[in-house]
N, C-alpha and C positions, 0 to 999 in steps of 0.2 A: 565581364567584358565591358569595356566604356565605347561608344558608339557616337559621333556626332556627322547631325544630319547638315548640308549646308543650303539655306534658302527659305523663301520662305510662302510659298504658293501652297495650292491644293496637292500637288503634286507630290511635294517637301511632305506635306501633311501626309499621304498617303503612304511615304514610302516609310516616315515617322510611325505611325500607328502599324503597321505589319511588322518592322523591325522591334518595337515592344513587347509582340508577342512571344521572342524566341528568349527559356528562361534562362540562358547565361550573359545575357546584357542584365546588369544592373545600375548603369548609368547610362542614360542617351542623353546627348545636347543635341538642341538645334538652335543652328546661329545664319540670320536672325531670331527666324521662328514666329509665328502669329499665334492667335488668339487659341484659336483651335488647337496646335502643335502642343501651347503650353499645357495641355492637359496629359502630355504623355511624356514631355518631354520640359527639360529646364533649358531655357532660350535663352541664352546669350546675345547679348546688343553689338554685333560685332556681323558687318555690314558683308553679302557675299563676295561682293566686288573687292575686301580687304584684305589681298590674298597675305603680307607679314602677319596683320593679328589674326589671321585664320591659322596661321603656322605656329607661329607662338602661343596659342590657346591650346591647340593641339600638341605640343610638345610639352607643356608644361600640366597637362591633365594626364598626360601619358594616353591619351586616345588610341586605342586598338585598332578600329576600323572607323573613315570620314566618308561616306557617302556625298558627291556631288551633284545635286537636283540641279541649277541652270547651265544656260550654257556660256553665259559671259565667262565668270569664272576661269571653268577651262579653258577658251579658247585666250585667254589672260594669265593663263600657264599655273594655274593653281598646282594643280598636279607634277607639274615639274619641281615646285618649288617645294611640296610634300616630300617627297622622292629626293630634294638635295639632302631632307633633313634627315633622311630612313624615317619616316611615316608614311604608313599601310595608308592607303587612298585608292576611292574607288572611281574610277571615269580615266578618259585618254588625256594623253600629252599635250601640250599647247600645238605639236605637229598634228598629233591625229586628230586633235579638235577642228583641224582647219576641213574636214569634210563638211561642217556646219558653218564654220567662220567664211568660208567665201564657198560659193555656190557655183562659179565659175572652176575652182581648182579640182572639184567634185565631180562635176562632169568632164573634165579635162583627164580625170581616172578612170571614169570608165568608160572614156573613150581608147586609153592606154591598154586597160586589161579588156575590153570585150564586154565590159557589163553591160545591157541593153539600159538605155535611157533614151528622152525623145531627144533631137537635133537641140543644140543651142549652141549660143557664142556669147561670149563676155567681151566689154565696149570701156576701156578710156572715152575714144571720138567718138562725139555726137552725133558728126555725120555718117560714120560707120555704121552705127547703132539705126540711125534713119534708113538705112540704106537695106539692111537687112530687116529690117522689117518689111518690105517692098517682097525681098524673099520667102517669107514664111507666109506671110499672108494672114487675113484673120482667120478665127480669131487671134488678136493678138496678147501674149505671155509676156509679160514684163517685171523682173525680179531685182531688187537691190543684191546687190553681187554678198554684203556682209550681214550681220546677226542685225537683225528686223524683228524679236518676238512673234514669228508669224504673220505679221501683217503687212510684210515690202514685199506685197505681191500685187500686181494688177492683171485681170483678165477680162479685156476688151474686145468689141468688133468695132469699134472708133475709131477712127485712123489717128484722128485730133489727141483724144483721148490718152490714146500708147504712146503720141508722142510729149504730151504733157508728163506722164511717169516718167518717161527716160532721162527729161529735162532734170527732173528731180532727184533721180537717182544720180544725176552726177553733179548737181551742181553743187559747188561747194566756197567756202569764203577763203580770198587771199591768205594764203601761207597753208593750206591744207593741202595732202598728198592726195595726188590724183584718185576719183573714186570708180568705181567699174560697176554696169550694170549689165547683166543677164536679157539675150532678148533669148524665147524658146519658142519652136515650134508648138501650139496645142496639140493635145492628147487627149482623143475621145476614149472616153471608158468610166468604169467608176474604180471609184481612190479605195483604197483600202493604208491600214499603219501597220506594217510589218514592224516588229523590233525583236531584237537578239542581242543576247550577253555573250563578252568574250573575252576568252583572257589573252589571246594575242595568236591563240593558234586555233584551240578548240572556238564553236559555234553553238550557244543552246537559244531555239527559237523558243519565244515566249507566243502566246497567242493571239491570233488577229485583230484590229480594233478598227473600227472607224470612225473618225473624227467627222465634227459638222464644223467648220473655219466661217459661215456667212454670221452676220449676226440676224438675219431675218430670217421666219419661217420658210421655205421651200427654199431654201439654199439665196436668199436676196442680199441686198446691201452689200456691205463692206467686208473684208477677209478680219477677221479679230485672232485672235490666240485660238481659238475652237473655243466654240458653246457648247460642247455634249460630245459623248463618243457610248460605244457600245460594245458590247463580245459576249459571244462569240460574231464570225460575221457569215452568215447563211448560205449568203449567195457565194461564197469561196468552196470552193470544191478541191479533194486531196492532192488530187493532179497541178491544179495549182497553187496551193499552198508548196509544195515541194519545188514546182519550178520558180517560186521568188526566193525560197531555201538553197537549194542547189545553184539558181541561176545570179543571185543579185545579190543575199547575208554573206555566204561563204564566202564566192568568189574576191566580195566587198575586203573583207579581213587579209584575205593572200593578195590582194593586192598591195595592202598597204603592207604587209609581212614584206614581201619584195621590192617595195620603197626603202626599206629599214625604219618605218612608224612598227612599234611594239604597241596594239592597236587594245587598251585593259580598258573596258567598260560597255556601256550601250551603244551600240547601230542599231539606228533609227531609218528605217527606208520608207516612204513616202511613196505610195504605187501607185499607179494608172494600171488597169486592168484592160489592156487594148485587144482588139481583134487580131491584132499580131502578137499576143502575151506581155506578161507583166512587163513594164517600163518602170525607169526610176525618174520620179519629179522632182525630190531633192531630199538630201541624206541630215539628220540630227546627231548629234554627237552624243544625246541624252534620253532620258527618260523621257517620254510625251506628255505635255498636259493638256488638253485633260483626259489622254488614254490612258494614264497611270491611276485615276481615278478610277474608271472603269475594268481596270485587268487586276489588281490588286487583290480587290477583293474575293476574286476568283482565283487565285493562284494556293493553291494546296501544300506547296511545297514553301520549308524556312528560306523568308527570304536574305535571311540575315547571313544563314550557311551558304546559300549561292553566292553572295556578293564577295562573301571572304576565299570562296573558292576562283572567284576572278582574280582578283587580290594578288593569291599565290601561285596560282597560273597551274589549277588544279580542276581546272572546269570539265574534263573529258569524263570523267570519273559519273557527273551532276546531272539528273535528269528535275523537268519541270513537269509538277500535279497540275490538273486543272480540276476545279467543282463544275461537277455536270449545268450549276447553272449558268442564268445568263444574268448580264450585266450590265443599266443601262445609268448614267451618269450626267444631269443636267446641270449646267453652268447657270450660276444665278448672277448678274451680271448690275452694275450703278447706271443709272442714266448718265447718258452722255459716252460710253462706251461703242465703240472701239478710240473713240476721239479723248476730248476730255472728260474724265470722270467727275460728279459729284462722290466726295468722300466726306469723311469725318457725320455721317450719319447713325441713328442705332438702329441692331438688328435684333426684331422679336421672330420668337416662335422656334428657338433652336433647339431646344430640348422637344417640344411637341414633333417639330421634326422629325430626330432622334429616335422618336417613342413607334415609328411607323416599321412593322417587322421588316427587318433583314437590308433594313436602310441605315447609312453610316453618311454624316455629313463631313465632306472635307472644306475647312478653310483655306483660303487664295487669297482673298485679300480684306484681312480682319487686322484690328487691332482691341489692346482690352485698357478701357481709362477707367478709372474710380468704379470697377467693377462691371462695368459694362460693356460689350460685341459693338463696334463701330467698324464701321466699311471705313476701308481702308488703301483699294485699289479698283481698278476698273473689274476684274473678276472677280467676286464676291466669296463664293460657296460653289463649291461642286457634292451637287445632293445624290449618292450613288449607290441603286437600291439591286440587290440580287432575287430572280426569280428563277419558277420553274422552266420559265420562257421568255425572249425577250417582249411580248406582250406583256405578262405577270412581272416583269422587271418595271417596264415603264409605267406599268399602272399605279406601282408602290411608290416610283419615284418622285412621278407630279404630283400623289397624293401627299407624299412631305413638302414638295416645293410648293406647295398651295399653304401650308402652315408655316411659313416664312415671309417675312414681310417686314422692308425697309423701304424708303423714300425714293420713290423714282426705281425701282425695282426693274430690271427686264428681264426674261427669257425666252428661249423657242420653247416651242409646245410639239415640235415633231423630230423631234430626237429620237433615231432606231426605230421611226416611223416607214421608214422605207426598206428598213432588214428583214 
């Protein structure tokens, strides 16, 4: 079975390394691929965003199964364009992508179907967008309506402030189509990453994860891509894991079933855990990074067999293993991060790393020159260790992220400190 993974983050790497393990691949590509990937996989220089040479590499390897890691990609119709060729791919349509692609048409569905989510509206006008913020009140929620890598979020109690985001979120230069930003009511509670595989009808929930989005310890500074995530998540109890199951994945998929979106890949739900039950703060069309970091390792089940069973729309059959342990995954980050990166630096200490039981480092943003690990992006390394408990997980973890070491180097230190 030939296998190509598309992307090339921690993410890409994680889902690289699990898919290696199942023994009827004997060829994986991953295009681009980093440093890390190349050890499992042979990496093509062939750009995600390149959705003809993604096709034409694919048809002409005769590629089994393409796994889709970001979300540009699809919501730039990779998938549709697979699909003209008859190649098996794995993620939604450039339609169902749009649960991810604009934030605004997401809530606007599950306002349609009944899915709980907090109040919001999406803004062309300025002064609309002003004006409802007067509405909701602080703190104030302010969201780029399209793909942001996590980071076109703002959450203020500054009036000045929210209104600076919204300036930004729509301004835009002569001859640009109008841009739309997201005002939302805030959502007290704690977040929790629901995610589920589907092939368009059936629903298999994968397990909870929580992401850390600040780049400073106690949740401070700026929203980044997540610095850390963890699983299992403790404070989540059966009653509600079911009602984001029953109440928010399922419903999620039969909504878009009754759109006429044939909805093949990961729903991604983003929760608020409110005093009035789960809420949805905004839906991914993908795998998480860096929750896929942290659930991967834990997953018991081939993940290579589920993803082909989305594929062919054979998921009902498919149940998901988990390892009793826990899992906790630190983002090792460049200075200048979430802003601008230094890159093109080298990175010691990855095999000593490595060498820390039951620790697997994934690369994000590496490259390999004349033999050598250089940072390569604003996320570095996600260092993701399994324990008998999420203490025993974290203690493994920072004990590898302590034997890594690049130039201007950051990360949190309370990652699954609050699980």
């Amino acid at each position: 079975m030939k296998v190509l993974v598309v992307g090339s983050g921690g993410r890409e790497h994680a889902l690289a390394w699990k898919i290696a393990q199942n023994p009827t691949v004997d060829r994986l590509f991953a295009a681009p691929g980093n440093a890390g990937i190349a050890r499992v996989a042979t990496c093509e220089p062939i750009a995600s965003a390149d959705v003809p040479g993604l096709a034409e590499f694919a048809e002409r390897e005769a590629i089994d199964l393409t796994v889709v890691g970001p979300e540009a990609p699809l919501v730039a119709g990779l998938v549709d364009e697979f699909q003209e060729h008859g190649l098996p791919i794995f993620g939604p349509t450039r339609e169902g992508a749009r649960l991810e692609g604009s934030k605004s048409w997401a809530k606007d569905l599950c306002r349609r179907h009944g899915i709980p989510a907090g109040r919001s509206e999406g803004f062309t006008d300025r002064d609309r967008a002003m004006a409802f913020l007067d509405e909701v009140g602080p703190p104030y929620v302010i969201k780029a309506d399209g793909l942001a890598a996590g980071k076109g979020v703002t959450v203020t109690e500054d009036r000045a402030e929210a209104e600076r985001a919204v300036r930004a979120c729509l301004d835009r230069r002569p001859g640009d189509a109008p841009k739309t930003v997201v005002v939302e009511r805030f959502l007290e509670g704690r977040e929790v990453s629901a995610l589920a595989l589907t092939d368009g009808r059936a629903v298999l929930p994968l397990a909870l994860a929580q992401d850390h989005k600040r780049v400073g310890d106690g949740d401070t500074g700026p929203n980044t891509g997540g610095m850390g995530a963890y699983s299992p998540v403790p404070f989540v109890d059966d009653a509600t894991r079911d009602a984001i199951v029953t109440g928010v994945l399922e419903p999620t998929v039969r909504a878009l079933r009754d759109e006429g979106i044939v909805y093949r890949g990961v729903v991604y739900a983003g929760m608020m855990l409110t005093a009035d039950g789960p809420q949805v703060l905004e839906f991914n069309c993908r795998f998480g990074d860096p929750e896929t970091q942290a659930l991967v390792p834990r997953l018991s089940t081939d993940l290579c067999e589920v993803l082909v069973a989305c594929v062919e729309g054979n998921l009902a059959d498919t149940r998901a293993g988990w390892a009793d342990e826990a899992c906790v995954s630190v983002v090792l980050a460049s200075e200048g991060y979430p802003g601008e990166p230094r890159t093109g630096l080298p990175v010691a200490g990855l095999e000593e790393a490595s060498a820390v039981p039951n620790v697997q480092v994934f690369h994000s943003g590496t490259a390999l020159r004349n033999g050598r690990v250089l940072t390569a992006g604003g996320r570095v390394l996600a260092v993701s260790a399994l324990g008998a408990s999420l203490e025993d997980a974290r203690g493994l973890a920072y004990e590898a992220c302590g034997r890594v070491s690049f130039d201007g180097m950051q990360y949190r230190r309370d990652i699954a400190a609050g699980g």
